[in-house]
VOLUMTI-909170 format. One record per residue (C-alpha): residue number from 1; residue in one letter; chain; z, x, y. Coordinates in nm, 3 decimals, decimal comma, m for minus. Layout:
N
[NUM A A [Z X Y]]
...
end
This chain:
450
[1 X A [0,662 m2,974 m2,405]]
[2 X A [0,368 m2,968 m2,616]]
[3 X A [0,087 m2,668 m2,527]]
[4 X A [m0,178 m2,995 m2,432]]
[5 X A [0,072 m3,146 m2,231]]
[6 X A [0,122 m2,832 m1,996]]
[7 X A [m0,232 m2,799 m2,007]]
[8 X A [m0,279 m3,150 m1,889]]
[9 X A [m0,056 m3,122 m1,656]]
[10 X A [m0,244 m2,835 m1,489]]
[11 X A [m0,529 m3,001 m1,442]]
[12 X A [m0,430 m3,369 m1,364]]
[13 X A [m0,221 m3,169 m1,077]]
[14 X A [m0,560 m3,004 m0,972]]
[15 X A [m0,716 m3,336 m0,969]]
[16 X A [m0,437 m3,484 m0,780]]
[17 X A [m0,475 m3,230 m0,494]]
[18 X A [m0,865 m3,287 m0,499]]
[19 X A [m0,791 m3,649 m0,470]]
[20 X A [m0,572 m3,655 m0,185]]
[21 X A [m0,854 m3,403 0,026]]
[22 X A [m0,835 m3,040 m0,126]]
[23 X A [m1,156 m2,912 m0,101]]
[24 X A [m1,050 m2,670 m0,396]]
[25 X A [m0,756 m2,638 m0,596]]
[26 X A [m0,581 m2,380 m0,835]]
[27 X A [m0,230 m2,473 m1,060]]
[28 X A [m0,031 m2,231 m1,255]]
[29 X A [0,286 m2,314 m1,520]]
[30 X A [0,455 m2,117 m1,640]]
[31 X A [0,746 m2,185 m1,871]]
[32 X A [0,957 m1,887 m2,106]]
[33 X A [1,320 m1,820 m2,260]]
[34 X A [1,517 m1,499 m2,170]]
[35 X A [1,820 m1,282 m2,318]]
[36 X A [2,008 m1,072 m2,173]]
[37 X A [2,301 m0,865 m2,319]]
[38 X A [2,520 m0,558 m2,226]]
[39 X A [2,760 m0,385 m2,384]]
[40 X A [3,024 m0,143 m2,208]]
[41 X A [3,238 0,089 m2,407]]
[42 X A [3,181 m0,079 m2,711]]
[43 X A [3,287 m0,449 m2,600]]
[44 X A [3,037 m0,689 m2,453]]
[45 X A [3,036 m0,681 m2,076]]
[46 X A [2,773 m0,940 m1,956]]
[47 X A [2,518 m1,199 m2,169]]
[48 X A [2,262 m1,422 m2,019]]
[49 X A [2,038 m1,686 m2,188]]
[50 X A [1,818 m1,894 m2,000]]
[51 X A [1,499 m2,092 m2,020]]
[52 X A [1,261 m2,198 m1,718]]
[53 X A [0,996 m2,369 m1,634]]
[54 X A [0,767 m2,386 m1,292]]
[55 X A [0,480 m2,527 m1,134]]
[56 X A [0,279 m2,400 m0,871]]
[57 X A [m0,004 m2,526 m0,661]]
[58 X A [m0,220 m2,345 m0,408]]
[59 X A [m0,504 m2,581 m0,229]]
[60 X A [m0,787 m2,483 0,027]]
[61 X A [m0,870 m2,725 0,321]]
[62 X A [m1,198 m2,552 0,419]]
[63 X A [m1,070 m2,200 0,497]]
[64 X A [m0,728 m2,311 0,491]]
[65 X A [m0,466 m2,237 0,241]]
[66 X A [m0,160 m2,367 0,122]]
[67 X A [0,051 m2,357 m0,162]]
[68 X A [0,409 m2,524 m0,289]]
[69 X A [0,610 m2,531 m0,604]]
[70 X A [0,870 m2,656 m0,851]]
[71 X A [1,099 m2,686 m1,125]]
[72 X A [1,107 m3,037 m1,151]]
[73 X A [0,757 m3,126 m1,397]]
[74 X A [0,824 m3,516 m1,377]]
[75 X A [0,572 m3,713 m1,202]]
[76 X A [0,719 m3,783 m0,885]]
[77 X A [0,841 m3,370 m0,858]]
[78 X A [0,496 m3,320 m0,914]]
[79 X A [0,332 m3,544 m0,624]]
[80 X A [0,615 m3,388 m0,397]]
[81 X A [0,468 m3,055 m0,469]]
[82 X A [0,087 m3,184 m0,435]]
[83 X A [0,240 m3,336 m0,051]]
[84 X A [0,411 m3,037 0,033]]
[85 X A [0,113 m2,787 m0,014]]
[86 X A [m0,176 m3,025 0,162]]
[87 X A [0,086 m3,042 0,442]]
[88 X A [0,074 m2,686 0,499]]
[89 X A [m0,281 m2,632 0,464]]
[90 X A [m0,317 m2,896 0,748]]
[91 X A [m0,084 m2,670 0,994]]
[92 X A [m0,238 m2,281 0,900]]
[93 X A [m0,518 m2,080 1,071]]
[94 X A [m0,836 m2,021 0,898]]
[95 X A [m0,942 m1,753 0,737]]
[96 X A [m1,296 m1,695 0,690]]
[97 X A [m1,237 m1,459 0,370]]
[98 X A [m1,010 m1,745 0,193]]
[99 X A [m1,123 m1,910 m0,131]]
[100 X A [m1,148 m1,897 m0,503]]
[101 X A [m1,382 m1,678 m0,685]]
[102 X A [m1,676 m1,781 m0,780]]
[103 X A [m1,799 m1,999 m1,071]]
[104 X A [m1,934 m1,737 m1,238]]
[105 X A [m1,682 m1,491 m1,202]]
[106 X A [m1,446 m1,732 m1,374]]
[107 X A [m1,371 m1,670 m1,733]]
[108 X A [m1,092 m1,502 m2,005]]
[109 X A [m1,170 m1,291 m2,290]]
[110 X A [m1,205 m1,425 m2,642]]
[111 X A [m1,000 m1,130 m2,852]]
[112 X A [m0,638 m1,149 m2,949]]
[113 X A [m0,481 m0,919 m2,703]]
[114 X A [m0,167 m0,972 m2,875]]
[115 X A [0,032 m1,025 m2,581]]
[116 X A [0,271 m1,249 m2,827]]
[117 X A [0,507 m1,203 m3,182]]
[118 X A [0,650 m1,442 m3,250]]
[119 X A [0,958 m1,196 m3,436]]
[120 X A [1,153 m1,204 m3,135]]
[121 X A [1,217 m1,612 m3,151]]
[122 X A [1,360 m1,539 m3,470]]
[123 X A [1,617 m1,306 m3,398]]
[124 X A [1,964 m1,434 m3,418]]
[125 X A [2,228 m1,357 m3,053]]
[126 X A [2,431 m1,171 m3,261]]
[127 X A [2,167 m0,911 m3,399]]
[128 X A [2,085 m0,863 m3,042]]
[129 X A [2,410 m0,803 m2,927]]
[130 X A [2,432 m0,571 m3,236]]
[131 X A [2,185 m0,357 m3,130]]
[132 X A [2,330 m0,342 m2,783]]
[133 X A [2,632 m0,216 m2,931]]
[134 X A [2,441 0,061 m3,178]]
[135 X A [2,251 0,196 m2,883]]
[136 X A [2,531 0,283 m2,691]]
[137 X A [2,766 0,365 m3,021]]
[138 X A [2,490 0,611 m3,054]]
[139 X A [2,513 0,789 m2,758]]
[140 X A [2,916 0,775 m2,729]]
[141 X A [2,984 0,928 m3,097]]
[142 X A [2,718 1,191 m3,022]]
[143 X A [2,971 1,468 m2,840]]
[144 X A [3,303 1,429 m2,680]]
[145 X A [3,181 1,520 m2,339]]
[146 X A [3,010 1,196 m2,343]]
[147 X A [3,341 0,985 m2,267]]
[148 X A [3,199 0,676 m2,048]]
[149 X A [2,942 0,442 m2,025]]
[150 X A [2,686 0,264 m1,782]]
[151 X A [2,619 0,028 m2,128]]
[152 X A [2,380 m0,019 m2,407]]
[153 X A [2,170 m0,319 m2,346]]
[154 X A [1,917 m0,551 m2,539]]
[155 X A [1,668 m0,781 m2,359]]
[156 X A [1,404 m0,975 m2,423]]
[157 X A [1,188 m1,246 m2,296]]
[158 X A [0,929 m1,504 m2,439]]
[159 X A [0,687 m1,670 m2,154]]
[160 X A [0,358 m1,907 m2,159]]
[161 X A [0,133 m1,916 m1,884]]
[162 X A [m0,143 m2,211 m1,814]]
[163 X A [m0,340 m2,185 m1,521]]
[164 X A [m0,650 m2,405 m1,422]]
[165 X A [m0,875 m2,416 m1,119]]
[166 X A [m1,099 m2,693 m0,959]]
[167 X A [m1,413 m2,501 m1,052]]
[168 X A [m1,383 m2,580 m1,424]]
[169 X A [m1,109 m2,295 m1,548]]
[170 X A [m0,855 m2,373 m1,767]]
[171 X A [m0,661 m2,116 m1,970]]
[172 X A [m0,349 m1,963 m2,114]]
[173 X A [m0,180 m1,681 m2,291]]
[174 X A [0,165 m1,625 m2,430]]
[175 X A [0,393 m1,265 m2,415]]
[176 X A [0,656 m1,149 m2,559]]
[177 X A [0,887 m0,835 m2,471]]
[178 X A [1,182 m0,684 m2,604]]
[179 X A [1,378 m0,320 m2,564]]
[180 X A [1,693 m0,148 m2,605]]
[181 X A [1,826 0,159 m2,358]]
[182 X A [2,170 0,333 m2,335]]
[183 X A [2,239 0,477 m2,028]]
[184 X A [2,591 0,745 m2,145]]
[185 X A [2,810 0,971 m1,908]]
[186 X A [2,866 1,294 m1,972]]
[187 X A [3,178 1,479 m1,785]]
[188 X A [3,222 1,877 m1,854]]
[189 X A [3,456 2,012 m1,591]]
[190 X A [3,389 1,886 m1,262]]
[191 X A [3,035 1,808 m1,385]]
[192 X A [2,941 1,436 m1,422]]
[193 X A [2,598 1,337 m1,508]]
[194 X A [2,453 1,047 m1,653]]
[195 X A [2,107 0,940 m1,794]]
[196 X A [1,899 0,769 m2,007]]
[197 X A [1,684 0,658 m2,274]]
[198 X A [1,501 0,262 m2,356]]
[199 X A [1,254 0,137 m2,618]]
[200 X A [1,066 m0,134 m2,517]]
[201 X A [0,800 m0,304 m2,738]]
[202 X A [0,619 m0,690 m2,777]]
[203 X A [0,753 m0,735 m3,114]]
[204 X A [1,087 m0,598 m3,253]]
[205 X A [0,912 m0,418 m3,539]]
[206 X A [0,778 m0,227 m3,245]]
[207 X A [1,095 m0,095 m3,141]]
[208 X A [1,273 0,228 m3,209]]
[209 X A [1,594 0,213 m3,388]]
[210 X A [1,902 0,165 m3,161]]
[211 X A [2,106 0,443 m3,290]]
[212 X A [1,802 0,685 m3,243]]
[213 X A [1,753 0,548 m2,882]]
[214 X A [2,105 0,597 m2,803]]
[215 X A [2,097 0,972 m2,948]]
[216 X A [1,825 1,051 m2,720]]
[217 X A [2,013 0,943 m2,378]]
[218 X A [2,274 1,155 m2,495]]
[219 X A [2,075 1,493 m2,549]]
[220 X A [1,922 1,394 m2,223]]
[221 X A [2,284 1,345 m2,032]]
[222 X A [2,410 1,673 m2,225]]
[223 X A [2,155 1,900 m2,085]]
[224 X A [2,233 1,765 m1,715]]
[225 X A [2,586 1,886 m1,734]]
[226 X A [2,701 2,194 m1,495]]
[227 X A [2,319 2,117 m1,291]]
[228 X A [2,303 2,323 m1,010]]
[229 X A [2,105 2,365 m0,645]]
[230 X A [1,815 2,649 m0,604]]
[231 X A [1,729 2,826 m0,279]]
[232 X A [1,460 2,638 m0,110]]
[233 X A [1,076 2,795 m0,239]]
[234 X A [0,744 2,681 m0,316]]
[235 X A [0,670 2,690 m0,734]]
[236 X A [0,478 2,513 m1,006]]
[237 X A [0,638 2,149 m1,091]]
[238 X A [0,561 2,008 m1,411]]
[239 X A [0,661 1,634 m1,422]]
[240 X A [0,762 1,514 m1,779]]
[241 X A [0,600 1,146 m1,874]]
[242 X A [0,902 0,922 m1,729]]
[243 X A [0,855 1,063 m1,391]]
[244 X A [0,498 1,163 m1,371]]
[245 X A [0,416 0,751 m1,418]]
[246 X A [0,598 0,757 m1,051]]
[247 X A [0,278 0,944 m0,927]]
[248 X A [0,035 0,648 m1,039]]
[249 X A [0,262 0,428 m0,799]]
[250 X A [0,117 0,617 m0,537]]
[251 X A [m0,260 0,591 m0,625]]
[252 X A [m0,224 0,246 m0,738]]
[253 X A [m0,098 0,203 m0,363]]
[254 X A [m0,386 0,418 m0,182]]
[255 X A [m0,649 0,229 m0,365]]
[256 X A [m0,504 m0,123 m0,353]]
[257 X A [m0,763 m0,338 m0,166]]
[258 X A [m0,529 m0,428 0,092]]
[259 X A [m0,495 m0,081 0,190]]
[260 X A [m0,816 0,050 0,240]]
[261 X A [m0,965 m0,332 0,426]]
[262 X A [m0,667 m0,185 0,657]]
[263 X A [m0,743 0,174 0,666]]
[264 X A [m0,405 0,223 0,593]]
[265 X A [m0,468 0,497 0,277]]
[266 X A [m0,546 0,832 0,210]]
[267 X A [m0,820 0,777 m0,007]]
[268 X A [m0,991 0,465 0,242]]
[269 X A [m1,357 0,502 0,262]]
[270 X A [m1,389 0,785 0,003]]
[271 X A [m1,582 0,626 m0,285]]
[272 X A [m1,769 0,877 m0,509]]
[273 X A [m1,636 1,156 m0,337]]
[274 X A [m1,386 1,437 m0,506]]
[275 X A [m1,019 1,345 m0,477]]
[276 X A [m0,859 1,551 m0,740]]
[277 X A [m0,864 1,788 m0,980]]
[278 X A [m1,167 1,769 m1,253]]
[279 X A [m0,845 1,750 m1,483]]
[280 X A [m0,745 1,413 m1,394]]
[281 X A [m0,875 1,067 m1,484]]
[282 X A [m0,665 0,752 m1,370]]
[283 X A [m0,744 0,388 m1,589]]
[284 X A [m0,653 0,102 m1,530]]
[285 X A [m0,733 m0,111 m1,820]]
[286 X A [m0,572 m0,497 m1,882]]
[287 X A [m0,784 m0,543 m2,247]]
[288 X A [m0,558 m0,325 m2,473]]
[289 X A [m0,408 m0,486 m2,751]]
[290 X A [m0,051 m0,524 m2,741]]
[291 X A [0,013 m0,309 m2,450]]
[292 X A [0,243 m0,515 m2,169]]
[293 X A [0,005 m0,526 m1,865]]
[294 X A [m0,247 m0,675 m2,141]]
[295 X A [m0,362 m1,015 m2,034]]
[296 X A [m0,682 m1,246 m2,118]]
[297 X A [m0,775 m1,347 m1,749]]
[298 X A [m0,618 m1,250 m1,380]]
[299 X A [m0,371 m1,456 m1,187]]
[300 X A [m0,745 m1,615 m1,075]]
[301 X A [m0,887 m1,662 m1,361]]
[302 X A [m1,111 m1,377 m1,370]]
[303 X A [m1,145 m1,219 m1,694]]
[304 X A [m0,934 m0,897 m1,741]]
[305 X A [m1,115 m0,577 m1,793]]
[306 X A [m1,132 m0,206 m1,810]]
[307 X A [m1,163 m0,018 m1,457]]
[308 X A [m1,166 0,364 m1,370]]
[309 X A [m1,011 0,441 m1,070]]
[310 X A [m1,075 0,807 m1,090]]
[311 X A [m1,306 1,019 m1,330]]
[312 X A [m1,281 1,336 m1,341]]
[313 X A [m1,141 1,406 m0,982]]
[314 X A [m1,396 1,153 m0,824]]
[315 X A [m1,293 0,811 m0,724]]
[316 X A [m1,473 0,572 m0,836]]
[317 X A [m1,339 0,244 m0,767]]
[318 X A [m1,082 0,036 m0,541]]
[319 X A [m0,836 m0,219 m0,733]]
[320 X A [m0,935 m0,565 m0,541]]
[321 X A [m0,849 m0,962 m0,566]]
[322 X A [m1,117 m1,141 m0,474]]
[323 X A [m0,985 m1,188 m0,135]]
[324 X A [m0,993 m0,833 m0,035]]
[325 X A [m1,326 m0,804 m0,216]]
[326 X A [m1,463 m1,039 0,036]]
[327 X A [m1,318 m0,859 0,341]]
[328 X A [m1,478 m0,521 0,189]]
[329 X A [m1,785 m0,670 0,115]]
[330 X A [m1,688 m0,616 m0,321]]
[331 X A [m1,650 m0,772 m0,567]]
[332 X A [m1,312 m0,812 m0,752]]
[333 X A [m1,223 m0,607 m1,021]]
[334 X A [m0,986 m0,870 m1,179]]
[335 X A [m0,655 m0,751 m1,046]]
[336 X A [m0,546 m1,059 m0,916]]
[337 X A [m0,145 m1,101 m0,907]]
[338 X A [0,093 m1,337 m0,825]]
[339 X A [0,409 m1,599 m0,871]]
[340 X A [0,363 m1,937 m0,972]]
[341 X A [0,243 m1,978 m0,609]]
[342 X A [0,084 m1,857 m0,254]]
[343 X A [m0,234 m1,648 m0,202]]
[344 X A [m0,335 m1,387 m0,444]]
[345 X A [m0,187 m1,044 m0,433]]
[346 X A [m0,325 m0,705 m0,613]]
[347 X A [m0,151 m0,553 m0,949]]
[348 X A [m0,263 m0,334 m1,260]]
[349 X A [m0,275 m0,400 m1,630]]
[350 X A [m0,216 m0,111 m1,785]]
[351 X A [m0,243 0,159 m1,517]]
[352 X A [m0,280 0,512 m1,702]]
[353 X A [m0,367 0,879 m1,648]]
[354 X A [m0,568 1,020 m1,957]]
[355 X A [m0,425 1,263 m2,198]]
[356 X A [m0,511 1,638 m2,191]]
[357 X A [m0,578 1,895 m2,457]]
[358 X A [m0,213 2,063 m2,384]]
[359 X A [0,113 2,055 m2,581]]
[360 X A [0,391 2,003 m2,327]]
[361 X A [0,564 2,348 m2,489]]
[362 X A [0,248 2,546 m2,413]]
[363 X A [0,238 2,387 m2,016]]
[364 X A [0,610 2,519 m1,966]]
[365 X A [0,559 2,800 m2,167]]
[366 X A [0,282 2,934 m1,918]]
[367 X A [0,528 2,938 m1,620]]
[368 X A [0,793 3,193 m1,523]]
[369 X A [0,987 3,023 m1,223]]
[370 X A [0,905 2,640 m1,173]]
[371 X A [1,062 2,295 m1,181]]
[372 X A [1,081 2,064 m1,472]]
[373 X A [1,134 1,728 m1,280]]
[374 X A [1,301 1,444 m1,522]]
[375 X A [1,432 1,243 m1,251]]
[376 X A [1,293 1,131 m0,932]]
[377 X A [1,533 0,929 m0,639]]
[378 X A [1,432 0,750 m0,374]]
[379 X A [1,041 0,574 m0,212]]
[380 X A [0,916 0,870 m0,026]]
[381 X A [0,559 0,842 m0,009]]
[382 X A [0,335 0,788 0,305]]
[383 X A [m0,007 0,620 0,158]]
[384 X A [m0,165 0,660 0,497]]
[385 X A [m0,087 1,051 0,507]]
[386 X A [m0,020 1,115 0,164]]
[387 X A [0,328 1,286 0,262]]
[388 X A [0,526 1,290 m0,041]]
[389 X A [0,912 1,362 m0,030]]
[390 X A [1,150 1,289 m0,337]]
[391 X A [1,507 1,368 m0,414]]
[392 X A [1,493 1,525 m0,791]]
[393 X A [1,692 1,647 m1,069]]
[394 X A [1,592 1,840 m1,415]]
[395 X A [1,561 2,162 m1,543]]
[396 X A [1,468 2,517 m1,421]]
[397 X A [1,193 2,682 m1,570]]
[398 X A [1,216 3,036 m1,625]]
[399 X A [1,024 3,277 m1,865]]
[400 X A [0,839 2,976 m2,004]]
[401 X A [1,175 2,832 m2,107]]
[402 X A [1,361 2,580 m1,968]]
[403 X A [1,671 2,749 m1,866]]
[404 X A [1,955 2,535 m1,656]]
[405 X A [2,000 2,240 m1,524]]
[406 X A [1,931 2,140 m1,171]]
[407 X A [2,020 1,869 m0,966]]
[408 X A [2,050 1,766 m0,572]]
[409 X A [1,726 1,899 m0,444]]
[410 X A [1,370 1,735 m0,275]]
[411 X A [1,026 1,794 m0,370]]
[412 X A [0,773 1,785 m0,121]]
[413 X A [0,438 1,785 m0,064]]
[414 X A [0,092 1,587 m0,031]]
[415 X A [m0,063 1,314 m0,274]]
[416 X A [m0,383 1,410 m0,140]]
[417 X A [m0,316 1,792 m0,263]]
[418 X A [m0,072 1,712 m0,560]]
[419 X A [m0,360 1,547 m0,700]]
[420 X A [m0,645 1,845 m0,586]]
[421 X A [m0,372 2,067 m0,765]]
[422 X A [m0,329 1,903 m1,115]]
[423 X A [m0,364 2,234 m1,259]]
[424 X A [m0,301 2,084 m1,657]]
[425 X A [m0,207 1,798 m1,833]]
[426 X A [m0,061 1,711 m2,135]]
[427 X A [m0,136 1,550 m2,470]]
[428 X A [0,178 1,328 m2,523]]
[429 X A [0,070 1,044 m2,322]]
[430 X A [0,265 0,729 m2,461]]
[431 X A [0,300 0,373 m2,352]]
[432 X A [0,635 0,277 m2,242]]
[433 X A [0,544 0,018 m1,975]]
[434 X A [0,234 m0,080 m1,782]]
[435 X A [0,174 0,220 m1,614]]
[436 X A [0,178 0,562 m1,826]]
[437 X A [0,146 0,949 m1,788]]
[438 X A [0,152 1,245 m1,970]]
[439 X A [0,315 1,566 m1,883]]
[440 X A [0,165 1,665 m1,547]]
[441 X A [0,202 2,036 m1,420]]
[442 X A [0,130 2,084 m1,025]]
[443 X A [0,033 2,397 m0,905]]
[444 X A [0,256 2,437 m0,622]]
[445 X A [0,508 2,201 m0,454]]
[446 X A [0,796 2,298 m0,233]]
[447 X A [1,191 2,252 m0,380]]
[448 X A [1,454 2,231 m0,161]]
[449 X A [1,789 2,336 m0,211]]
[450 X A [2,043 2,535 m0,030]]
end
């Protein structure tokens, strides 16, 4: 389909619902091709292309909502969908917080985000499979203790979005996304271990090679092998980039809207006030350029932008919709999320915690017994309490070194503290998905082990 037609269709479907007694109206389509390739032991194990394309319509009756969608962008699928969705608004409560933002807050920004290269399209199956095959080639010729595989893999997607709104929005963006990962075993003795490594970019010029990708799962999975447990004590744990991002999970969830209209986080009603260490400063930031939670406008049409969540240790603001902006008396901050349909929910663009001054080497270097954590197991977090409990595995610190391998153990502690006892962080912070960390070192937490 042409780009005017989808657009069209967007808005004649917003019409539609307006016409048959929406008192407001908001359509999304979305439409996008997808690859999918892995390769095990060196012969191709599973490949998936598809294409898709959606519509999905949310109306408000007065204060109440609903929403339907569907795959089938004829005519008549579309006035089923329009049907379906003004028969469910008919039949829900109201809510006196429902609605679309504002007029005014309605808009996209102007600059090329460059959410989309156009590279990937051009990219033969085979190439892709090819690199699927290096990346794990890679990492299986790198030592003979590394004698199976979970697979090397290649993926990548291409997606348009149009969304338009009875208040007088209409706009759209295209993305791209690509990335290679091999994921070797090691075996040494009765020690098995596996991990590792993916490159993920918008354009495949922005990808690291696949041989070099696989190479670096299998130094990772190498210096796993013969891990052990440690007694149970408290020490410093310094979280390397891939698992420090885990941490933002948490804040992201203790400041989502949602959350605090329900009291149900740590850090409800504590605007302005100290939260953390002076160290830390958490962004989240949707406006920068070819980064993948980079978008022109929210899932309402509300122009992305650049929020701090945290500066400096203080909180400074919530993440809201405009929904949960109304029920806190806010306004949103453009975080609006969502599928094709149904009432807004609250992501991040690019969720980040600012670099330090500090080398990684010099942060471990400055310990003599702590925990280097490079992998993290399990959802143990308590946003109301800020209880944190993780099963971990990674390296031993000792002497400023790190010295063994260690696996099987928990780390514990409190969000609230963890992040009053961000004693240093690093300089390597690097974008490998929408949310992003440097090295993090924690003053204390407690490791259990035998």
């Amino acid at each position: 389909m042409s780009e005017n037609h989808l657009a069209n269709l967007a808005q004649e479907t917003v019409k539609q619902a307006l016409a048959g007694g929406a008192t407001d109206a908001e359509c999304t389509i979305r439409e996008g091709n997808e690859f999918s390739v892995t390769v095990r032991m060196r012969e191709v194990e599973n490949l998936k292309q598809a294409g898709s394309r959606v519509a999905g319509l949310r109306i408000l009756s007065g204060k109440r909502a609903g929403s339907a969608y569907t795959s089938d962008l004829s005519a008549g699928g579309l006035d089923r969908m329009v049907a379906s969705a003004l028969e469910l608004a008919a039949i829900t409560s109201e809510d006196p917080y429902a609605g679309l933002p504002d007029a005014n807050e309605l808009g996209a920004i102007p600059a090329d985000l460059q959410t989309y290269c156009s590279d990937i399209e051009r990219v033969e199956a085979s190439v892709k499979v090819d690199l699927a095959r290096a990346a794990e080639a890679a990492a299986l010729d790198a030592d003979p203790r590394i004698n199976n595989s979970k697979g090397g893999s290649f993926d990548s997607r291409i997606s348009r979005r149009v969304f338009a709104n009875s208040r007088g929005f209409l706009g759209e963006y295209r993305s791209s996304y690509c990335s290679v990962s091999a994921m070797p075993v090691a075996r040494e003795g009765e020690s098995i271990e596996r991990d590792y490594w993916i490159s993920s970019a918008r354009s495949m010029a922005g990808l690291e090679p696949a041989a070099h990708v696989g190479r670096i799962a299998a130094d990772r999975v190498l210096r796993r092998l013969g891990a052990r447990k440690v007694e149970t004590q408290r020490v410093p744990v310094v979280f390397e980039p891939r698992t420090a991002r885990t941490l933002l999970s948490g804040i992201f969830e203790a400041v989502h809207g949602e959350s605090i209209y329900r009291h149900a986080s740590f850090l409800a009603g504590k605007l302005g006030e100290k939260v953390a260490a002076e160290t830390l400063t958490v962004i989240d930031d949707a406006t920068l350029p070819g980064l993948f939670g980079s978008s022109p406008f929210d899932d309402e049409g509300v122009p992305s932008r650049r929020t701090v969540v945290i500066e400096r240790g203080v909180l400074k603001n919530y993440l809201l919709n405009t929904y949960t902006a109304r029920k806190l008396g806010m306004k949103t901050t453009g975080n609006a999320a969502r599928g094709v349909s149904g009432n807004p929910g609250i992501g991040y663009g690019n969720l980040f915690i600012e670099p330090g001054e500090r080398a990684p080497g010099d942060i471990v270097a400055g310990i003599a017994d702590g925990f280097y954590v490079t992998e993290l197991m399990g959802s143990g977090v308590n946003i109301v309490t800020g209880d944190y409990s993780r099963g971990a595995a990674g390296m031993w610190i000792r002497n400023g070194e790190l010295a063994f391998p260690v696996s099987e153990v928990t780390i514990a502690g409190n969000l609230n503290k963890m992040l009053m006892d961000m004693e240093a962080i690093g300089s390597d912070l690097e974008f490998r998905g929408s949310t992003a960390a440097p090295t993090l070192l924690i003053r204390e937490m407690t490791v259990g082990g035998r």
